[in-house]
C-alpha positions in Angstrom: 84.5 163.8 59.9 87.5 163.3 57.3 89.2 160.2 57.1 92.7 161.4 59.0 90.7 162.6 62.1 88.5 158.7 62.0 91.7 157.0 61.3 93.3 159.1 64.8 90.2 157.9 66.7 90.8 154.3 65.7 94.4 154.6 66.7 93.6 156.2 70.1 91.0 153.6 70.9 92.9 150.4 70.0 96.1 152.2 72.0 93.7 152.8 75.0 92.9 149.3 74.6 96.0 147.7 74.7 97.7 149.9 77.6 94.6 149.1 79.8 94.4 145.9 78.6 98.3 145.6 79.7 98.2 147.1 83.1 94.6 145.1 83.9 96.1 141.9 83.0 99.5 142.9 84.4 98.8 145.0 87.8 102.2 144.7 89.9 103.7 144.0 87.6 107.1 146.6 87.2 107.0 145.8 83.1 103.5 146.9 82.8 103.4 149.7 85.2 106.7 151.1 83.6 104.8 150.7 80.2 101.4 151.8 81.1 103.1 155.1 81.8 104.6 155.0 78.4 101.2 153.9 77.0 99.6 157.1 79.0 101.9 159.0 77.5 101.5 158.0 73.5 98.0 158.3 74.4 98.3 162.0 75.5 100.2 162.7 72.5 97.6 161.0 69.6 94.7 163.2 71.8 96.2 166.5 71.2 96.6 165.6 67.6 93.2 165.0 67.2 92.1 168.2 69.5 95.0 170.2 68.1 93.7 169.6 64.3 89.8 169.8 64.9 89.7 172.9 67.2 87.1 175.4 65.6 88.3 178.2 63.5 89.0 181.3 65.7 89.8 179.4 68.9 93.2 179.2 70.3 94.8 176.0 69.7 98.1 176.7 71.2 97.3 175.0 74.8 96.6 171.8 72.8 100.2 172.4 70.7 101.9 172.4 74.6 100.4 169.4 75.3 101.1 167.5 71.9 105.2 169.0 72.6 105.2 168.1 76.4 103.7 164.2 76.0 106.7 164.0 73.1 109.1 164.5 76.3 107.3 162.1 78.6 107.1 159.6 75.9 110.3 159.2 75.4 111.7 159.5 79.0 109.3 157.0 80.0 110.5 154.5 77.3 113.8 154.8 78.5 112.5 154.0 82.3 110.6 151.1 81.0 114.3 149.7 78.8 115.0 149.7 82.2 113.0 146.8 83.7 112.1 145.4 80.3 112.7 142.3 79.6 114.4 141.8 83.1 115.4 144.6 85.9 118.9 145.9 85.1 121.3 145.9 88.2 122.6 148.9 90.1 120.2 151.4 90.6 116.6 151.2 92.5 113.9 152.3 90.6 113.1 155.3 92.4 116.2 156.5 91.8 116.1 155.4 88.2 112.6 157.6 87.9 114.4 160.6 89.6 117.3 160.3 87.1 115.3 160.1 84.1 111.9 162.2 84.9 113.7 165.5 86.7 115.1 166.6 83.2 112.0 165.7 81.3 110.3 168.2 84.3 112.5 170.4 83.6 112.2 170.7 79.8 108.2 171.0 80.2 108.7 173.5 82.7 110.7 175.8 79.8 108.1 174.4 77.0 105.4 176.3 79.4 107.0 178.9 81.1 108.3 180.4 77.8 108.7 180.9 74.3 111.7 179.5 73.6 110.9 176.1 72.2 107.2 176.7 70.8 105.8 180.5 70.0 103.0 180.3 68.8 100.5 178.1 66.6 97.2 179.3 64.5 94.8 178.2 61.9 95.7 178.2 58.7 92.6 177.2 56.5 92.2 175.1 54.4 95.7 173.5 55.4 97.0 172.0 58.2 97.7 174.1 61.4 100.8 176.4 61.6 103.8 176.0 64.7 105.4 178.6 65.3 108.9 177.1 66.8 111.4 179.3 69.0 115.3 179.2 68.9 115.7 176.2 71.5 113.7 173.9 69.5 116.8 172.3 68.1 117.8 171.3 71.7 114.4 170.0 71.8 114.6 167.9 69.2 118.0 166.7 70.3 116.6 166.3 74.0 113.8 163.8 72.5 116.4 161.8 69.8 119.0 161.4 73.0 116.4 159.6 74.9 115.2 157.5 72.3 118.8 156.6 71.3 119.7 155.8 74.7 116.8 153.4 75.4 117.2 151.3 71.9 121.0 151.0 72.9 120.1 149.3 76.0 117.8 147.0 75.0 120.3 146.4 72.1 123.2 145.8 75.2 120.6 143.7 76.5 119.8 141.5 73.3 123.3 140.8 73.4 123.9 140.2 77.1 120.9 137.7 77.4 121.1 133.9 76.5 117.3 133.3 76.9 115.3 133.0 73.7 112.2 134.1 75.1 113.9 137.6 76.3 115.9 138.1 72.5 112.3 137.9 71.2 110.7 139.9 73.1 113.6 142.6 72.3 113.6 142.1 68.8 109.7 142.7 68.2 110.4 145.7 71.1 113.0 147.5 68.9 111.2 147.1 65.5 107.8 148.5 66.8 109.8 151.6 68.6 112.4 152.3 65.7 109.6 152.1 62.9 107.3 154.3 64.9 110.2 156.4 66.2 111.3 157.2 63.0 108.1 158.2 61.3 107.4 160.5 64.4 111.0 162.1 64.4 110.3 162.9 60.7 106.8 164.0 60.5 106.6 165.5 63.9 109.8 167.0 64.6 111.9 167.9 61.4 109.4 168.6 58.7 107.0 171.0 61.2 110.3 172.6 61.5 110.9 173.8 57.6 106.7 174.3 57.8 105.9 171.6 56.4 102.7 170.7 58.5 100.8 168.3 55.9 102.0 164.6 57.4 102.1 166.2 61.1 99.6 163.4 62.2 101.6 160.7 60.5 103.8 160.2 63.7 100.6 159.6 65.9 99.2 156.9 63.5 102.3 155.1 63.3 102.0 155.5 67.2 99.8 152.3 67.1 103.0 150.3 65.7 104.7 151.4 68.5 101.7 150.1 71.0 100.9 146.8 69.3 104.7 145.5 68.8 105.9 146.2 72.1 102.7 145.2 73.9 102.7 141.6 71.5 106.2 141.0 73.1 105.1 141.5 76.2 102.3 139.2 75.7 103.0 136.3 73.6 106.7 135.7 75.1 105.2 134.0 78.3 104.2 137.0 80.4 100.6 136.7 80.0 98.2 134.8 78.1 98.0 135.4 74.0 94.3 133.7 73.5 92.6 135.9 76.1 94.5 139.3 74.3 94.1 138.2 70.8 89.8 137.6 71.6 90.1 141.1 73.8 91.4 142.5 70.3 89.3 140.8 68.2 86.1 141.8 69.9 87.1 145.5 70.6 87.8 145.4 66.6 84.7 144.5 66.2 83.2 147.2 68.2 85.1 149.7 66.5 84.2 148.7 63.3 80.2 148.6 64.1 81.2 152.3 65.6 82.7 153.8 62.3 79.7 152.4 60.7 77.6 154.0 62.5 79.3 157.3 62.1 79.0 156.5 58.3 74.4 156.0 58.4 72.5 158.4 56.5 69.5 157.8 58.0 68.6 157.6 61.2 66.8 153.9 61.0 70.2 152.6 60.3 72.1 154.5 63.2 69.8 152.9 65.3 70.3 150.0 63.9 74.0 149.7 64.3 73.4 151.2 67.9 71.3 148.2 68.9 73.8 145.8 67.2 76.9 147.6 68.8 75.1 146.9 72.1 74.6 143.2 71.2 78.3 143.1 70.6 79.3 144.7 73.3 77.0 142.3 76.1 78.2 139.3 74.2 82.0 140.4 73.6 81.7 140.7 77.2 80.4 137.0 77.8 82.9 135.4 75.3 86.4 137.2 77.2 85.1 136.3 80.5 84.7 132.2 79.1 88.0 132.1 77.5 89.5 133.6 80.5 88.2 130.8 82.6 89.0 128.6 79.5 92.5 129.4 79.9 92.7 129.8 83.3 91.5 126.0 83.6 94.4 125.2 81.1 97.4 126.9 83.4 96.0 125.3 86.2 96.4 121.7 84.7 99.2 122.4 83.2 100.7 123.6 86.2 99.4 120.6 87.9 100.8 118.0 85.1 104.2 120.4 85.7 104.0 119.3 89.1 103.1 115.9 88.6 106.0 115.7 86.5 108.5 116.7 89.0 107.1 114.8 91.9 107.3 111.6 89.2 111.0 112.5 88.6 111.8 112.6 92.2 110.2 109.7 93.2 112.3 107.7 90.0 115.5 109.4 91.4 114.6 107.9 95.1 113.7 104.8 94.0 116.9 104.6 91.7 118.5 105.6 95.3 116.7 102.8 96.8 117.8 100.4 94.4 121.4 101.6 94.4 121.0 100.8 98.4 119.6 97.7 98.2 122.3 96.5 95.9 124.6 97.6 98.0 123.9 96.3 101.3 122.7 92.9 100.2 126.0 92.6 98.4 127.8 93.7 102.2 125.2 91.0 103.5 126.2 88.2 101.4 129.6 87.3 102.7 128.9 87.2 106.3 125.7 84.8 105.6 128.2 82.7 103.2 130.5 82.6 105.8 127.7 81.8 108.6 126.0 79.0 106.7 129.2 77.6 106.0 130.8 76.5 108.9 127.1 75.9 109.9 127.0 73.2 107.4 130.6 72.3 108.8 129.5 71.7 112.3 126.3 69.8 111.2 128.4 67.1 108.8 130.8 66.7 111.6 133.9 68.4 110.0 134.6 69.6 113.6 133.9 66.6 115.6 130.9 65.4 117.8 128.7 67.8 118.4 125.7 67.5 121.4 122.4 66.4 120.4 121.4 70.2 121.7 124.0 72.1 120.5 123.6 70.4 116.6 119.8 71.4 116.7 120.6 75.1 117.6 123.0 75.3 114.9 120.5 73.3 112.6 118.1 76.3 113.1 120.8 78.6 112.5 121.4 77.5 109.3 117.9 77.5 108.2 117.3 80.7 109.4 120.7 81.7 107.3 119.5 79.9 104.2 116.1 82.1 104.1 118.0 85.3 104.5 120.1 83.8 101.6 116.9 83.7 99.7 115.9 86.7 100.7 119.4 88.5 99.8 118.8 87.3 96.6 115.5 88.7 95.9 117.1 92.0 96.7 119.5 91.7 94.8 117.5 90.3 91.4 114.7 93.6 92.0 117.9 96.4 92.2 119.7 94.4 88.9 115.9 94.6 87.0 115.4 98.1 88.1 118.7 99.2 87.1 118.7 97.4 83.8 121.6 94.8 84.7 120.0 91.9 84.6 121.9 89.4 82.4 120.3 86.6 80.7 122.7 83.4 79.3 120.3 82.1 77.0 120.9 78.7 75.9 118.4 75.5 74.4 117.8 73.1 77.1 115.0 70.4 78.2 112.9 71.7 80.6 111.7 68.1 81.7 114.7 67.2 83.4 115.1 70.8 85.3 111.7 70.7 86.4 112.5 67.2 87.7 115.8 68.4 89.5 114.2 71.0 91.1 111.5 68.3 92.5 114.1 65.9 93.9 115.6 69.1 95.8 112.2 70.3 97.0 111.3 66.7 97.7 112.3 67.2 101.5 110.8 70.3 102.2 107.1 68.8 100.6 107.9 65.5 103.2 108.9 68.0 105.8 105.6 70.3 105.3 103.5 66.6 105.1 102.2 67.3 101.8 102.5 65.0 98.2 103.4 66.3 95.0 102.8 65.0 91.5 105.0 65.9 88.5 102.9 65.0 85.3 104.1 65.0 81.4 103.4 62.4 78.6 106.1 60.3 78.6 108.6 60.4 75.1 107.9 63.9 74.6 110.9 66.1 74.8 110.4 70.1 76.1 113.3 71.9 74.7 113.4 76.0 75.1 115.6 78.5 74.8 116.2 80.5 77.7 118.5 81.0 80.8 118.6 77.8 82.7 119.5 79.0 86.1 116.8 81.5 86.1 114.3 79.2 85.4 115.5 76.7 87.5 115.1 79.9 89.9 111.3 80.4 89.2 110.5 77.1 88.8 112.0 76.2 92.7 110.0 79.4 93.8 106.4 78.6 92.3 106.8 75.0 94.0 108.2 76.3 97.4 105.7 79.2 97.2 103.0 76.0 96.8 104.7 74.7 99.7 104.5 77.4 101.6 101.2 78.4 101.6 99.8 75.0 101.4 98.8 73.6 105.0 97.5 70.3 104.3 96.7 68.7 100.7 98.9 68.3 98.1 101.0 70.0 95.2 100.9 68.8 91.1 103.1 70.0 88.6 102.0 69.5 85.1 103.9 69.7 82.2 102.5 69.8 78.8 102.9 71.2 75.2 101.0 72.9 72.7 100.6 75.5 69.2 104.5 75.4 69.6 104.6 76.6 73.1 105.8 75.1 76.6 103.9 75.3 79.6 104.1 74.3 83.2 101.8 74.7 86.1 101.9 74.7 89.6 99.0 73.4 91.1 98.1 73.3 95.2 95.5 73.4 97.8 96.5 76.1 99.5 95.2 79.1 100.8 94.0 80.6 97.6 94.0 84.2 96.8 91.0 86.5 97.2 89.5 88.1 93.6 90.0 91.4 95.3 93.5 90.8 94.9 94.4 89.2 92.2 95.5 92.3 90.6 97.8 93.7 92.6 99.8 89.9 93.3 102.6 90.7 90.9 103.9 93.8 92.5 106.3 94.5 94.6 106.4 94.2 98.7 102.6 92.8 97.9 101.1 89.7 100.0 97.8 88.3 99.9 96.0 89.0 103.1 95.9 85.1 104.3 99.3 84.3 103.2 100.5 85.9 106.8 98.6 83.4 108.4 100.8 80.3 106.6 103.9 81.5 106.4 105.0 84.9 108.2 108.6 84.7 106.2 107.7 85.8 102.8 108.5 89.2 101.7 106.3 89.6 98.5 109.4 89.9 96.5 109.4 86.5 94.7 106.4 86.8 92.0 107.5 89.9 90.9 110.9 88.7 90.4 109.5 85.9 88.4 107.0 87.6 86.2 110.2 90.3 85.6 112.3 87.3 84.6 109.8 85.3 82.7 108.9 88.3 80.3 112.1 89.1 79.8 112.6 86.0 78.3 110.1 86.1 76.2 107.5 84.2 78.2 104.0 84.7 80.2 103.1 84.2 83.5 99.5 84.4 85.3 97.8 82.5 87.9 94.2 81.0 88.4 92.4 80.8 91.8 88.5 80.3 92.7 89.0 81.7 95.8 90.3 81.8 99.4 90.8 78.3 100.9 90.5 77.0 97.4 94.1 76.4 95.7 95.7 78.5 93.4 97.1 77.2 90.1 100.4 79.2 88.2 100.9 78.7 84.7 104.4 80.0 83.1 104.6 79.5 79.1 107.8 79.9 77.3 108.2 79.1 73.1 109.4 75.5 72.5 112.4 75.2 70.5 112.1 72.8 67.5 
């Protein structure tokens, strides 16, 4: 076998393998189908080479030279169907109609290749050169027939380049165009023009070439997102493989090494096999988390855009809120301090009640309104150096009524002389600090409440101490968060909304400072600790 006729078996085989690979990893798909035809085709054209130039002396080789001339025709007619979908369906026509427009001609011109002897003669042996083609007096209208079609299909995907603003499609076109014009050109001069001035030496240059053709336009189909480049480039790797172990064994002299490289291409084979079918699961496992992370993405991006919504509402309507509950408490307090006159004993209780039922939803308003400001990022802090000692004592002799009120005691202890100084905002601590202790209030039943104060590795901290309801272990993770309520804290106090501790530990940190809690259990206290840097 002579090394023009092994080098045309290689290219067949590695075409064959891409076009099948193509339509197998492609089916309904109209790119593939539209190329598998054109595949077909250049494969129908590289087989009558190879029969055309290896026919025995004395046997007629012209049905093989009608073939090699008619799959020239479909080839390029079917590349210029396939410019049609490829890379995106062109507008207009359907492709039936697109087929019908394109094929009929090509029909046509095969029918007068075979019918008669106007385009191709005759074609013999001519030993020891290449074969001799005879070519008839329409051959030049062949030739233009083939060049048209070619010509036509590399301006549209050039119209196309130009047209399209994806960089995925542009690539695709560019390696398209550089496999077909390469190829296209070597064919056009070794199959069409020099055959025609009898020169028949390079007249299976075109069909080598062919494989240019078949491995850049089948890579941009491939690698530019269509299907899956690690489970082609191991199909191509392990057919290489088996057509290297298949010249070899083409190559033995003896028949211990044929069998030999039989035995091994088997191995090959059986365990080429194996290794496609793991990376294909390999990589379909991939898409489908990726495609999973995809959609975890999105549904992560919609559930930020409806909480920012949520937020956005929430500011809103507690700002709408806060005037009619200014204006409510008001001239509740009004009425209660006598600014309208006497009031019945029963009438001054209702309105007691209704202002502290208004004063809650105050508190309440407010939460609202600190969570949409964190969330949104306007949160302002007015940082300034102040004594914590005396706001922590302010805030007592506020709460003081509230702890008398709920029957409990509270303890504020700090070494006296010391001085606390930080640097924060004032009136948000002042904010957490009134929380913690009416939170200990709250959800303390009987017992008492101690606030400590104390100093230490140049840090300030104060705790709130109770004998409350305590918070189960089971929960202690989850206290901090939003809407969250331990499940005996119901039982206390049925007007908490969860909201508070969050806003704290939001505010604290932002500052600078740390917040946690200890608790040994339900029904055993609970103990906050908040520690900011002291300020020297």
């Amino acid at each position: 076998m002579g090394s023009i006729n092994l080098l045309l078996i290689c290219v067949i085989l590695l075409s064959s393998f891409f076009g099948f690979t193509l339509i197998f990893h492609g089916k309904g798909s109209r790119v593939s189908t539209a190329y598998a035809a054109n595949v077909v085709a250049i494969l129908a054209w590289m087989s009558s080479m190879y029969f055309y130039r290896n026919a025995p002396d004395g046997t007629p080789i012209f049905f093989w030279v009608l073939i090699l001339y008619a799959a020239a025709t479909l080839i390029a007619s079917s590349f210029l169907y396939f410019t049609h979908f490829f890379p995106t369906v062109e507008t207009g026509l359907r492709p039936l109609r697109k087929a019908f427009q394109v094929f009929v001609p090509n029909l046509i011109l095969i029918g007068v290749l075979i019918a008669t002897n106007t385009i191709v003669v005759t074609a013999y042996h001519n030993p020891p050169f290449e074969p001799v083609i005879v070519f008839g007096r329409v051959y030049a209208l062949y030739v233009v027939y083939i060049m048209a079609y070619f010509s036509f299909g590399f301006f549209r995907l050039f119209m196309k380049y130009r047209r399209s603003s994806s960089p995925v499609e542009r690539k695709q076109i560019i390696y398209l165009l550089s496999g077909y014009m390469v190829a296209s050109t070597v064919a056009f001069i070794s199959n069409l023009f020099l055959p025609w001035i009898d020169i028949f030496t390079f007249n299976w240059l075109g069909q080598v070439a062919g494989i240019i053709m078949v491995s850049f336009s089948t890579y941009a189909i491939f690698r530019y997102k269509l299907f899956n480049v690690r489970v082609i480039t191991t199909e191509v790797l392990t057919f290489m493989l088996w057509i290297a172990i298949l010249v070899r064994a083409q190559f033995s002299v003896t028949a211990t090494e044929q069998y030999a490289d039989l035995g091994l291409f088997i191995l090959t084979v059986i365990f080429g096999i194996f290794l496609i079918r793991s990376v294909m699961k390999e990589v379909r496992q991939r898409e489908e988390i990726q495609k999973l992370a995809e959609n975890l993405e999105i549904a992560n991006e919609q559930l930020r855009d409806v909480d920012q919504m949520k937020s956005e509402f929430i500011s809103l309507a507690t700002h709408q809120i806060r005037s009619p509950l200014t204006a409510i408490k008001g001239y509740s307090s009004l009425i209660l301090e006598g600014d309208y006159g006497a009031v019945p004993p029963q009438i001054k209780d209702v309105v007691k009640i209704i202002f502290d039922s208004c004063q809650n939803l105050v508190v309440i308003v407010n939460e609202f309104l600190d969570i949409s400001r964190i969330e949104q990022g306007r949160m302002k802090y007015e940082k300034t150096q102040f004594e914590l000692l005396d706001l922590i004592k302010k805030t007592i002799e506020e709460l003081l009524p509230n702890v008398e009120r709920a029957g409990l005691g509270i303890e504020f202890h700090h070494r006296n002389g010391e001085t606390y100084q930080v640097y924060a905002d004032r009136n948000k601590m002042q904010q957490i600090v009134s929380n913690l202790i009416d939170n200990a209030i709250k959800y303390t039943p009987q017992g008492g409440i101690i606030v400590t104060l104390s100093k230490h590795a140049g840090k300030v901290m104060f705790t709130v101490k109770d004998t409350g309801v305590g918070i189960d272990p089971a929960e202690k993770e989850k206290l901090f968060a939003k809407f969250i309520r331990t499940r005996d804290a119901s039982k206390v106090n049925v007007t908490g909304t969860g909201l508070g501790l969050y806003v704290a530990k939001q505010m604290i940190e932002a500052q600078g400072g740390e917040i946690w809690f200890k608790s040994e259990g339900t029904g055993k206290g609970t103990t906050f600790y908040v520690e900011l840097l002291e300020v020297a």
